[in-house]
C-alpha positions as CSV (number, residue, x, y, z in Angstrom):
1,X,1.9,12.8,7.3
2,X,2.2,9.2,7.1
3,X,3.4,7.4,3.9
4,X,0.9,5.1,2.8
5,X,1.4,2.6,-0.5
6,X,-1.8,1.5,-2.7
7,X,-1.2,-1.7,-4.7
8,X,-3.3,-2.3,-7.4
9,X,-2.6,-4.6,-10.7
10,X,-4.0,-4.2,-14.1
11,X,-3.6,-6.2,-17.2
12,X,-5.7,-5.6,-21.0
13,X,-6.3,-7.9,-24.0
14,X,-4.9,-5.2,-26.7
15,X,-1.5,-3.8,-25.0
16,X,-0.9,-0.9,-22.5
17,X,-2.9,0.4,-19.0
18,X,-2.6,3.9,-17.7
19,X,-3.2,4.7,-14.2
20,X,-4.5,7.4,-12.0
21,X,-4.9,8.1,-8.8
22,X,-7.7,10.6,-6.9
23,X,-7.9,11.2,-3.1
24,X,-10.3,12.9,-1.4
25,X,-11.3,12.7,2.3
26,X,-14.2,13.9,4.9
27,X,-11.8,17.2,6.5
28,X,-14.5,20.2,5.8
29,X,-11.4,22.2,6.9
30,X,-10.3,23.1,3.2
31,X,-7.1,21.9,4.0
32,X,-5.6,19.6,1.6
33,X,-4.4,16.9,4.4
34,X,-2.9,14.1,1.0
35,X,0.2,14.5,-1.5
36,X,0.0,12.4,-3.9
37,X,4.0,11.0,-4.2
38,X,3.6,8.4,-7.3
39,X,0.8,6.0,-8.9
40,X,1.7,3.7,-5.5
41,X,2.5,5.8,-2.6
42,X,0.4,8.7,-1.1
43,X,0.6,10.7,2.1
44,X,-1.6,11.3,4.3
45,X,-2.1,13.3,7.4
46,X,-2.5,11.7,10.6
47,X,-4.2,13.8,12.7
48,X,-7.7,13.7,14.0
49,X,-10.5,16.0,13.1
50,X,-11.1,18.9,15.3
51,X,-14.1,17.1,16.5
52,X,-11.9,13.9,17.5
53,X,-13.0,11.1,14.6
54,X,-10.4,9.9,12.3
55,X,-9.7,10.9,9.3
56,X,-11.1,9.1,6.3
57,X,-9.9,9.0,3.0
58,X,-11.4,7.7,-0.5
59,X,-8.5,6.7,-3.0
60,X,-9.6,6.2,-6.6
61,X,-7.8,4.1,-9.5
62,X,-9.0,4.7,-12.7
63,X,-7.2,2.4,-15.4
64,X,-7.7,3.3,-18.9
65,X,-6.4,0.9,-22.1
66,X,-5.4,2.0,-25.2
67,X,-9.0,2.1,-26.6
68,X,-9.8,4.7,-24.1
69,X,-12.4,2.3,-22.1
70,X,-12.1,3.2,-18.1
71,X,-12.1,1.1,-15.3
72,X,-12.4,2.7,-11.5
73,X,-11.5,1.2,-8.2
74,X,-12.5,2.9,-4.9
75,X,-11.7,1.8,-1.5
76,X,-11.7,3.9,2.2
77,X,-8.8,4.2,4.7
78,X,-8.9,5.9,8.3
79,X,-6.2,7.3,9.3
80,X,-5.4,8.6,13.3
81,X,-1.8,9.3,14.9
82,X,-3.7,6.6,17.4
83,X,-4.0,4.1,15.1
84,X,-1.3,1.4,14.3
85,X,-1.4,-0.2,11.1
86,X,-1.3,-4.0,10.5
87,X,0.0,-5.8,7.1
88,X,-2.2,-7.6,4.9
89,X,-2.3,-10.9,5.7
């Protein structure tokens, strides 16, 4: 499993955010291959899918103010013990 940090920011007019995170990915295996450690830093496995492509995961934030109104972020990461990661420039 390699630890993996999201960074989001959120801001509202009228006071407090809440945030959520959701992962999912395209294993077929019914293995759950994420833990989700806090609202920044996931795990996910490394491995590559029995038929050899990476892994891909879908993280989702979902921010929602005090007034209930919901906001939701998605972006995609692949993920491979092959793969070397680079920081954001």
């Amino acid at each position: 499993m390699k630890k993996t940090k999201v960074k989001f920011s959120t801001s509202d007019n009228g006071g407090g955010v809440t945030t959520d995170i959701a992962v999912s990915s395209n294993a077929t295996d019914g293995i759950k291959d994420w833990e989700i450690i806090n609202n920044g830093e996931l795990r996910l496995r490394s491995s590559r899918l029995p038929d050899g492509s990476p892994r891909i995961y879908t993280i989702t934030v979902t921010a929602t103010d005090e007034s209930g109104n919901k906001t939701k972020r998605t972006t995609t990461i692949a993920v491979s013990e092959t793969m070397i990661a680079k920081p954001a420039a």
